[in-house]
N, CA, C and O atoms as a MOPAC input file, in Angstrom:
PM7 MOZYME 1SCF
protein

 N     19.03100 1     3.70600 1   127.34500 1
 C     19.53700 1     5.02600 1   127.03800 1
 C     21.00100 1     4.92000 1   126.61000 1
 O     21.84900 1     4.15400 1   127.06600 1
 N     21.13000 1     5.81800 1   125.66600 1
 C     23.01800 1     5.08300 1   125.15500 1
 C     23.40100 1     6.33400 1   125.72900 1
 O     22.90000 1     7.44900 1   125.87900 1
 N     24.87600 1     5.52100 1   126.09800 1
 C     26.13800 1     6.53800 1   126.93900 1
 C     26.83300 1     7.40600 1   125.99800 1
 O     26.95400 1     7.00800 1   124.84000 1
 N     27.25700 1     8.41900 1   126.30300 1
 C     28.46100 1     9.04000 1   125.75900 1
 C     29.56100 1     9.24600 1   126.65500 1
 O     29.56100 1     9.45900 1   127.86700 1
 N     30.40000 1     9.15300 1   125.91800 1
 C     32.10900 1     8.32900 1   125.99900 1
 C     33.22600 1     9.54100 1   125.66700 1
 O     33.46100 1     9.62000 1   124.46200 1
 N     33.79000 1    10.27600 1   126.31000 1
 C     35.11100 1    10.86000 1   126.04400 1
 C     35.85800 1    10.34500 1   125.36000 1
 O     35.73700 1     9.14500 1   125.61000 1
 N     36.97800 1    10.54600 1   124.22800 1
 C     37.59200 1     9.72100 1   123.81400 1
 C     39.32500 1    10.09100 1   124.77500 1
 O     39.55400 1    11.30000 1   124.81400 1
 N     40.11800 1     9.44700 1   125.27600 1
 C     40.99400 1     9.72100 1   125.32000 1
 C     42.27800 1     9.91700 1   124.69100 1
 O     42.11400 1     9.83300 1   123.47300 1
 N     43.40200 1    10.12500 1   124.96300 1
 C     44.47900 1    10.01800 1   124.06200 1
 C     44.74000 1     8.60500 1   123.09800 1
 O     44.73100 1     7.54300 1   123.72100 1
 N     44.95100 1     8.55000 1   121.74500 1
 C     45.54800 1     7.56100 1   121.47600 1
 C     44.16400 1     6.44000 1   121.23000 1
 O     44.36100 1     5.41200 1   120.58300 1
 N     42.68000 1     6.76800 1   121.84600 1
 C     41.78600 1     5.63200 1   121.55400 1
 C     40.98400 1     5.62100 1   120.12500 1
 O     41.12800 1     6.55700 1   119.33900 1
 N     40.27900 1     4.69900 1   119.88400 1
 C     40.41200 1     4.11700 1   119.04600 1
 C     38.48400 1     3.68600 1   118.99900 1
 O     38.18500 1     3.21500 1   120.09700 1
 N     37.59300 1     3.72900 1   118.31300 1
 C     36.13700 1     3.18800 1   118.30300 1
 C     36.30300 1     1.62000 1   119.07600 1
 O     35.81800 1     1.49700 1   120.20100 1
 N     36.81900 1     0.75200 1   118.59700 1
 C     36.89800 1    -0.47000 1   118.60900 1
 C     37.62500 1    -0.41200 1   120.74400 1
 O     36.95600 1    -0.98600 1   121.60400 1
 N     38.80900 1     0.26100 1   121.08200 1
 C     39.42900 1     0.27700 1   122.56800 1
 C     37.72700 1     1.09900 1   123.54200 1
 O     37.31900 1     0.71500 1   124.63800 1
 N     37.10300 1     2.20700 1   122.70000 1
 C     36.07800 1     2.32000 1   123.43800 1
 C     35.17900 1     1.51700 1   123.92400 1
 O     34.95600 1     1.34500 1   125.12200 1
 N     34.69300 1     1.05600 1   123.11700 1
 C     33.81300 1    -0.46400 1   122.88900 1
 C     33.93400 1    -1.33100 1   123.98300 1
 O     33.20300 1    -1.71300 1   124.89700 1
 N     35.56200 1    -1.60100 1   123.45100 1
 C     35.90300 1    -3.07300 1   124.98700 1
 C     35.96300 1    -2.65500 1   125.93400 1
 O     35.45800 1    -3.24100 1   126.89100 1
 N     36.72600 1    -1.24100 1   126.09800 1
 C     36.09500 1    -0.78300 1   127.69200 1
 C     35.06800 1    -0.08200 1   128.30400 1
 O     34.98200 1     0.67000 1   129.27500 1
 N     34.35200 1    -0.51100 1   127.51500 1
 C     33.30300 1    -0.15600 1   127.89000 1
 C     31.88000 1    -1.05200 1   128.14900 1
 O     30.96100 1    -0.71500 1   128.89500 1
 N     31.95200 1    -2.25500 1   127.34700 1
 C     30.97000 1    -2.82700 1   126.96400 1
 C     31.79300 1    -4.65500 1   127.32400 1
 O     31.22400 1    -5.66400 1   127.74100 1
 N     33.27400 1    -4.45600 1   126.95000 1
 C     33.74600 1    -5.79000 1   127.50100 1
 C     34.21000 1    -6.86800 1   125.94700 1
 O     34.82500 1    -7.87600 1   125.59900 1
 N     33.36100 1    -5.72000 1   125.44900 1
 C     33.68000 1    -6.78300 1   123.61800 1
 C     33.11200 1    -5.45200 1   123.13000 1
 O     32.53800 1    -4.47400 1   123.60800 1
 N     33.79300 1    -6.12700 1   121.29900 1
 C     33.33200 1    -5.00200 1   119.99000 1
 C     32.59800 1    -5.93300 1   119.23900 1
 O     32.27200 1    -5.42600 1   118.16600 1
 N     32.16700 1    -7.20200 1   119.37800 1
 C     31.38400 1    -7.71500 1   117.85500 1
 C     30.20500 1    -6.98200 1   117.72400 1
 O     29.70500 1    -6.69500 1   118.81100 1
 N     29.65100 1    -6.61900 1   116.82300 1
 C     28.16400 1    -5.68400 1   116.64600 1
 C     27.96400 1    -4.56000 1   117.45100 1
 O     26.91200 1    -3.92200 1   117.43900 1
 N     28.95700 1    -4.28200 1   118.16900 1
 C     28.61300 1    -3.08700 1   119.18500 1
 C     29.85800 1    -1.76800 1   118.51700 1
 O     29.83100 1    -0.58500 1   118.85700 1
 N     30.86400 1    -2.38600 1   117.52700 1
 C     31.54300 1    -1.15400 1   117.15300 1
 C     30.52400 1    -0.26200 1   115.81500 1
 O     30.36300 1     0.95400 1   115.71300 1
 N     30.00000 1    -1.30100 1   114.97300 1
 C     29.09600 1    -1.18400 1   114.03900 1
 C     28.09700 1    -0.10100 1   114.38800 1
 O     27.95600 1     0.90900 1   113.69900 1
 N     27.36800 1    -0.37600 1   115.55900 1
 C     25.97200 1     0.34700 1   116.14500 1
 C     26.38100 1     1.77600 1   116.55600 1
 O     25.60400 1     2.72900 1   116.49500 1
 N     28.11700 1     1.88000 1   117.13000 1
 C     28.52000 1     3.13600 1   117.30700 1
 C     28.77900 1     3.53700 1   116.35700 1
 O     28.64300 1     4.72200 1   116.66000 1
 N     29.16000 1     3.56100 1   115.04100 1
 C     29.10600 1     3.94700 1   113.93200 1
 C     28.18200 1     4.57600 1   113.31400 1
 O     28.34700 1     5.61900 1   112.68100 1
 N     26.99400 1     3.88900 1   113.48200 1
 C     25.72600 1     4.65400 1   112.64900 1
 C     25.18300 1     5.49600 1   113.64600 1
 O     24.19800 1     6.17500 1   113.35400 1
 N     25.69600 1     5.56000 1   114.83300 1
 C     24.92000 1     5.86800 1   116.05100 1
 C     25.43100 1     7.77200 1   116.13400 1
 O     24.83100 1     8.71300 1   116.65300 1
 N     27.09000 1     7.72000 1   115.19500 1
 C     27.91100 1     8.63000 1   115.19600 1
 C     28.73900 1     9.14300 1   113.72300 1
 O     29.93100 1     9.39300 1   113.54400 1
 N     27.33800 1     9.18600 1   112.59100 1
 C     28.24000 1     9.67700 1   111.41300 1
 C     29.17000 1    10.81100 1   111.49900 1
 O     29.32300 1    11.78600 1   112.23500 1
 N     29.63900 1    10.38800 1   110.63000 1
 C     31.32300 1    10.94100 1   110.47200 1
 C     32.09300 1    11.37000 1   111.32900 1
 O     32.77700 1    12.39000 1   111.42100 1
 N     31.86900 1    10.22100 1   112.15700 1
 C     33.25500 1     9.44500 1   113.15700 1
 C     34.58600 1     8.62400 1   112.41800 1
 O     35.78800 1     8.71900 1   112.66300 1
 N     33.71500 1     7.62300 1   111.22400 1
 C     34.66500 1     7.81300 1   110.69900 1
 C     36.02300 1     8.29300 1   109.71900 1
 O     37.10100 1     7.81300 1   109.37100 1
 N     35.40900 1     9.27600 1   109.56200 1
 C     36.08600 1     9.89400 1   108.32600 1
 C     36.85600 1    10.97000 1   109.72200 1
 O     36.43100 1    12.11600 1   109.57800 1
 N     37.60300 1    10.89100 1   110.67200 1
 C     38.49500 1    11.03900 1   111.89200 1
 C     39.20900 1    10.65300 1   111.76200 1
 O     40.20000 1    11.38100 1   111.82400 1
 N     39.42900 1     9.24900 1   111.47600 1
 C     40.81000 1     8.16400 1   111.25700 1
 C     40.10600 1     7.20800 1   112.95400 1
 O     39.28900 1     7.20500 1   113.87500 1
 N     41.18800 1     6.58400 1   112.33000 1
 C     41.20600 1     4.95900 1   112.98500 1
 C     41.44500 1     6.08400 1   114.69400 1
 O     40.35200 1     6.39400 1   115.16900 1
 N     42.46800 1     6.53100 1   115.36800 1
 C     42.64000 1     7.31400 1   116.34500 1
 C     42.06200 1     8.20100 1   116.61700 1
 O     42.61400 1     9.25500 1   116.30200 1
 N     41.05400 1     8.29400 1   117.13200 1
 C     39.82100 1     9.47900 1   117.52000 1
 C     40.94500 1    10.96500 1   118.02500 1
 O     42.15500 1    11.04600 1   118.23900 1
 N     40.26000 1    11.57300 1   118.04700 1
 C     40.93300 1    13.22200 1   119.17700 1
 C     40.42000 1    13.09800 1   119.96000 1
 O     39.24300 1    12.91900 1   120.27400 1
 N     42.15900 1    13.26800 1   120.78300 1
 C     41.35600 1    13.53400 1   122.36500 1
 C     39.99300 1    14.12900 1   122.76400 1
 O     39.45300 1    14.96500 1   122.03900 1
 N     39.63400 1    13.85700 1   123.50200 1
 C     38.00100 1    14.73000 1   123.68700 1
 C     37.10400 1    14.87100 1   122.95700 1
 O     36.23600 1    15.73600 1   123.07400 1
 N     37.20000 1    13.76800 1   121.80500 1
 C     35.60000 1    13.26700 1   120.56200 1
 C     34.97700 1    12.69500 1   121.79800 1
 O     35.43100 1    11.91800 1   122.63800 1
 N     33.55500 1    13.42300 1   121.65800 1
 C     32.52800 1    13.05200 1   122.50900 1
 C     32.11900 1    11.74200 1   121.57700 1
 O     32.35800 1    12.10100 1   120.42400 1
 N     31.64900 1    10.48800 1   121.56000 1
 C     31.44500 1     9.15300 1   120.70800 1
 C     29.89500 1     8.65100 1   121.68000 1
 O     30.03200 1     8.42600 1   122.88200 1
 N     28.92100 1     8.55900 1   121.22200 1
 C     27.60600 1     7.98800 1   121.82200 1
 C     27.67600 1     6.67400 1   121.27600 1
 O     27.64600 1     6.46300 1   120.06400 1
 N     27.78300 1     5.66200 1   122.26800 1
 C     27.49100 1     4.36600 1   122.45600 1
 C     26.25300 1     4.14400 1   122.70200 1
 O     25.53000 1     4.70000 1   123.52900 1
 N     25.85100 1     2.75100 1   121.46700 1
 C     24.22000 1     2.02000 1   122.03700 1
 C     24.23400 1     1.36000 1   122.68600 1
 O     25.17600 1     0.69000 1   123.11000 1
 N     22.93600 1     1.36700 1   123.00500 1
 C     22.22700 1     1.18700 1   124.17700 1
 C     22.22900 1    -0.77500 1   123.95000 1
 O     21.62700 1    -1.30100 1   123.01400 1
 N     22.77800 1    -1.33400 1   124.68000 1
 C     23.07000 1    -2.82300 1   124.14200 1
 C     23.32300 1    -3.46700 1   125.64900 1
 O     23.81500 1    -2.94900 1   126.65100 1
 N     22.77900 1    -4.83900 1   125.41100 1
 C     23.20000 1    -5.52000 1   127.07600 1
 C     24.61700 1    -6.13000 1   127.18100 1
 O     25.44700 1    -6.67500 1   126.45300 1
 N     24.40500 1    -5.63200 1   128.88000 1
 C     26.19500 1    -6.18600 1   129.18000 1
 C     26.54700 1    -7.30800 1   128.69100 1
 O     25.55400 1    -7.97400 1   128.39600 1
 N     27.80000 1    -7.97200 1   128.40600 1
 C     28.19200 1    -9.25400 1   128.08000 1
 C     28.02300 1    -9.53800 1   129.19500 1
 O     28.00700 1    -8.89000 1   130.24100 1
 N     27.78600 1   -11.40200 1   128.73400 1
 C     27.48500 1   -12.44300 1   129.95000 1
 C     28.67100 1   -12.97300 1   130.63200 1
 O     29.26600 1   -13.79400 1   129.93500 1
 N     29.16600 1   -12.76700 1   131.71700 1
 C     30.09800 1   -13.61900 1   132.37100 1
 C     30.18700 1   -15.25300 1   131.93600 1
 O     29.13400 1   -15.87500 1   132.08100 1
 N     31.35200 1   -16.00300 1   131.41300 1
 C     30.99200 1   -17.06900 1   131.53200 1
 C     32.28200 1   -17.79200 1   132.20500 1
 O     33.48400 1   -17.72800 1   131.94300 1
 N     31.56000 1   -18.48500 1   133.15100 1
 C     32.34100 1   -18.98400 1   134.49500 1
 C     32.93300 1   -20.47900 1   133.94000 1
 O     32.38200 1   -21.36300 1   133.28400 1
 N     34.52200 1   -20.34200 1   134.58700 1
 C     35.21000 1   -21.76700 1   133.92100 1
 C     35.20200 1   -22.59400 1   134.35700 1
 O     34.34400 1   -22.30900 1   135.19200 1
 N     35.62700 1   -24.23000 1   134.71400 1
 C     35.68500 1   -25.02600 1   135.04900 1
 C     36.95100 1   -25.16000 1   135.30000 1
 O     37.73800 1   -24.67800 1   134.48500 1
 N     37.37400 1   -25.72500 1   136.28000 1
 C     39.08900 1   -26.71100 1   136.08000 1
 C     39.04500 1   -27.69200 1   137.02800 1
 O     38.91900 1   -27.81800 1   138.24600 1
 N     39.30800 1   -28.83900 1   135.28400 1
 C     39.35000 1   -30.01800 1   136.25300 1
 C     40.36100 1   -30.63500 1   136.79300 1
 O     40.45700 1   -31.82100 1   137.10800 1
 N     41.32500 1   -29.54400 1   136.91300 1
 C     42.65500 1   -30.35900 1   137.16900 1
 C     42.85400 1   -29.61700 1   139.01200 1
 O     43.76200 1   -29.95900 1   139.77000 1
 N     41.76000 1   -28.58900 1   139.36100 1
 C     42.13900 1   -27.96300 1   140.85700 1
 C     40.92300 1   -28.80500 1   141.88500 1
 O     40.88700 1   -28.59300 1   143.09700 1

C-alpha cells in the first residue's frame, strides 16, 4: 500500500524519499508518476503538498567489517 507524505518546509521529492525510504535511486522516479504534476511545483514542494510514495521494499542494512578493531 503506498504512503502519503506531508511535505514540510523547504522539502524537496528527492529529501522525501531519503527520509523516508533511506535512498532515492528509482524510488524518486515512481513518486513522480505516482504524483503528476508534482513536478511542474518546482524543485521545493509547499509546505503541506500531500506527495504519495510507492509502495517499494525497505533498503537492506549492510553491516561493516573493521579489521583494524
Amino acid at each position: 500500500m503506498s504512503a502519503v507524505v506531508i511535505a514540510r518546509q523547504f522539502d524537496t521529492l528527492d529529501l522525501i524519499c531519503w527520509r523516508h525510504f533511506g535512498r532515492t535511486a528509482a524510488v524518486t522516479e515512481q513518486a513522480l508518476e505516482l504524483n503528476p504534476g508534482l513536478a511542474r511545483l518546482g524543485a521545493i514542494l509547499p509546505e503541506g503538498q500531500a506527495v504519495t510514495l510507492p509502495d517499494v521494499a525497505p533498503t537492506r542494512e549492510i553491516k561493516m567489517i573493521n579489521l583494524w578493531n
